[in-house]
C-alpha atoms as an extended CHARMM CRD file, in Angstrom:
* protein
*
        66  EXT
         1         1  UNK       CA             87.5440000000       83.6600000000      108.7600000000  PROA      1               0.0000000000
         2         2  UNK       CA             86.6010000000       87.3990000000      110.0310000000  PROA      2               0.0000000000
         3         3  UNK       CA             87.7740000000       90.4190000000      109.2490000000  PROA      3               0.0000000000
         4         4  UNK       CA             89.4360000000       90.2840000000      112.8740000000  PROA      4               0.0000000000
         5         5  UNK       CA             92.3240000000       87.7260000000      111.7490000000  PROA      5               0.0000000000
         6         6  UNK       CA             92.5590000000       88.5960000000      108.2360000000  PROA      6               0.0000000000
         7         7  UNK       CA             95.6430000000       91.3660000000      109.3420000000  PROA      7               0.0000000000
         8         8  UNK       CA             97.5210000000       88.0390000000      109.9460000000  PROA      8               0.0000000000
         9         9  UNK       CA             97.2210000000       86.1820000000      106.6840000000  PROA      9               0.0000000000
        10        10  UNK       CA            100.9650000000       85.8160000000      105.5750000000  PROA      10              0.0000000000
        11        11  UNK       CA            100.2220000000       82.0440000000      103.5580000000  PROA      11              0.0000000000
        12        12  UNK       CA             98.2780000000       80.4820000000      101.6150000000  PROA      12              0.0000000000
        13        13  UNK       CA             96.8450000000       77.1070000000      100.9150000000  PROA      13              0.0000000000
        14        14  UNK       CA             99.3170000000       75.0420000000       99.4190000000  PROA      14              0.0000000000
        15        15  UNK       CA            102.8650000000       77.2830000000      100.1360000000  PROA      15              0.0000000000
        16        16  UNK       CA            105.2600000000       75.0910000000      101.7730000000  PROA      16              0.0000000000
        17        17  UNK       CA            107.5470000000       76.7110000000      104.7640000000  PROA      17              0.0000000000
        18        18  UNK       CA            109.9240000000       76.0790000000      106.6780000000  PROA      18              0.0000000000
        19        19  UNK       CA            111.0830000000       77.4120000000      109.9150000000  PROA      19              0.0000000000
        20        20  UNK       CA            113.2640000000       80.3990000000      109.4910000000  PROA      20              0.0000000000
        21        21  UNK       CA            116.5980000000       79.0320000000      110.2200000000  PROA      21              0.0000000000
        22        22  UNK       CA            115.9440000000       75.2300000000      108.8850000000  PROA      22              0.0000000000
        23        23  UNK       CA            117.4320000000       74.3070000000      105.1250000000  PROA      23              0.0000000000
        24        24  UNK       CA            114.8040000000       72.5470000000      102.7960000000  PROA      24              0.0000000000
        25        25  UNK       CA            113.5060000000       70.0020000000      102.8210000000  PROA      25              0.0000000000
        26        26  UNK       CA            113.9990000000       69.4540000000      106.5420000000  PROA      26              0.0000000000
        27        27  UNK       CA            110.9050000000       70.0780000000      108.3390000000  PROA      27              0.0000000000
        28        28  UNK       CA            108.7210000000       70.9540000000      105.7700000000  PROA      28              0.0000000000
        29        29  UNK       CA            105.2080000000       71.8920000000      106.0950000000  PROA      29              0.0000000000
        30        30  UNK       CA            102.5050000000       72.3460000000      103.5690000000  PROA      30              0.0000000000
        31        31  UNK       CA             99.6530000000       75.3950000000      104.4030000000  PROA      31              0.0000000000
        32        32  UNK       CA             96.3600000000       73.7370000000      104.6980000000  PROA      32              0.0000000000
        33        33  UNK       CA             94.9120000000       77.2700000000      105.5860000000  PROA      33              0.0000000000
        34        34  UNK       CA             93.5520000000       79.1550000000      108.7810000000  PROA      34              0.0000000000
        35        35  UNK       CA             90.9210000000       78.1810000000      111.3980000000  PROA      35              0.0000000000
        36        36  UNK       CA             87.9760000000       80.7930000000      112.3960000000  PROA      36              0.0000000000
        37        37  UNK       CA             90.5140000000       81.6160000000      115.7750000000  PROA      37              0.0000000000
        38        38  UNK       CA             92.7190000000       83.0720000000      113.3900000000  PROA      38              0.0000000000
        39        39  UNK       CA             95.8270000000       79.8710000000      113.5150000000  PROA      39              0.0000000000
        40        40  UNK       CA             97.1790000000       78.6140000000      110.5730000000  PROA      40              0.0000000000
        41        41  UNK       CA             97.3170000000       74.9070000000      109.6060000000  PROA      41              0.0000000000
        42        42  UNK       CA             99.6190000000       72.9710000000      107.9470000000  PROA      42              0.0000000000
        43        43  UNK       CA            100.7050000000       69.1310000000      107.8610000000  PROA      43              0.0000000000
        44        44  UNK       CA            103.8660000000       67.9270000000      106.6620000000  PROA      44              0.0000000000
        45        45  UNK       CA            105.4150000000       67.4470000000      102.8450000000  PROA      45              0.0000000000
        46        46  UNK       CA            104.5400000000       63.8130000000      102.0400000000  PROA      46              0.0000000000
        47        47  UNK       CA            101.7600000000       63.6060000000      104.6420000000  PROA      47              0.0000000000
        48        48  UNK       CA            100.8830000000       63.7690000000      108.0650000000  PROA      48              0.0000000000
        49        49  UNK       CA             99.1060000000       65.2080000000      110.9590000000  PROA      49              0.0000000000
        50        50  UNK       CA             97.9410000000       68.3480000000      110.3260000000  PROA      50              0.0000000000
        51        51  UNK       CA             98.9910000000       71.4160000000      112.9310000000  PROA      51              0.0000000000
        52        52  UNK       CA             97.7100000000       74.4530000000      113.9130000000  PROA      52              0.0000000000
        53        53  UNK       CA             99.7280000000       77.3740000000      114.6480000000  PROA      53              0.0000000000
        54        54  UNK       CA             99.1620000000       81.1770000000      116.5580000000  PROA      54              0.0000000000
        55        55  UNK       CA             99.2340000000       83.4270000000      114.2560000000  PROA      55              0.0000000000
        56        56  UNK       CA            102.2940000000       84.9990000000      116.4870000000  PROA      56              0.0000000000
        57        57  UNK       CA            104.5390000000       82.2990000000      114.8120000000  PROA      57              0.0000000000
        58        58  UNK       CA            103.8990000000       83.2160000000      111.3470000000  PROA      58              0.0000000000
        59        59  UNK       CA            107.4910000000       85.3520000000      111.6520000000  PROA      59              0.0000000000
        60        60  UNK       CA            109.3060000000       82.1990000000      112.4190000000  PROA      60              0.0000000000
        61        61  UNK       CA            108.2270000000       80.5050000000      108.9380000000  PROA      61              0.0000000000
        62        62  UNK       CA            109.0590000000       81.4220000000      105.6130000000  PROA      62              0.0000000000
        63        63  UNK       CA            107.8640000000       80.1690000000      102.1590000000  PROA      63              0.0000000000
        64        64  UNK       CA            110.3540000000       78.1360000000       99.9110000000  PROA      64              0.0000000000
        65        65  UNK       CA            109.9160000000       76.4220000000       96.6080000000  PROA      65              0.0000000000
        66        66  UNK       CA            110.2200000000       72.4680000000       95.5750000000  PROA      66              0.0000000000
């Protein structure tokens, strides 16, 4: 990743999030990391397709714990 995207960096491989206003476990997504266009990636808890997210919608995420 360049220096460009690294402003946006908010997770890390391996936090789990969940949207803002969602209760855990519901919707659940593990970080996988972020691409070299800056997104972040992250698949579900207990497996799935991975996604790739703006860095925009960082805000809308925050980090919980099992």
């Amino acid at each position: 990743m360049d220096s460009e995207h690294e402003d946006h960096v908010m997770f890390k491989k391996g936090d789990i999030i969940i949207k803002s206003e969602a209760a855990y476990p519901t919707g659940a997504l593990v970080v996988d990391g972020y691409d070299e266009q800056g997104r972040f990636t992250a698949h579900p808890l207990g497996g799935g397709v991975q996604y790739f997210f703006k860095s925009s919608t960082e805000k809308r995420f925050r980090i919980v714990s099992e």
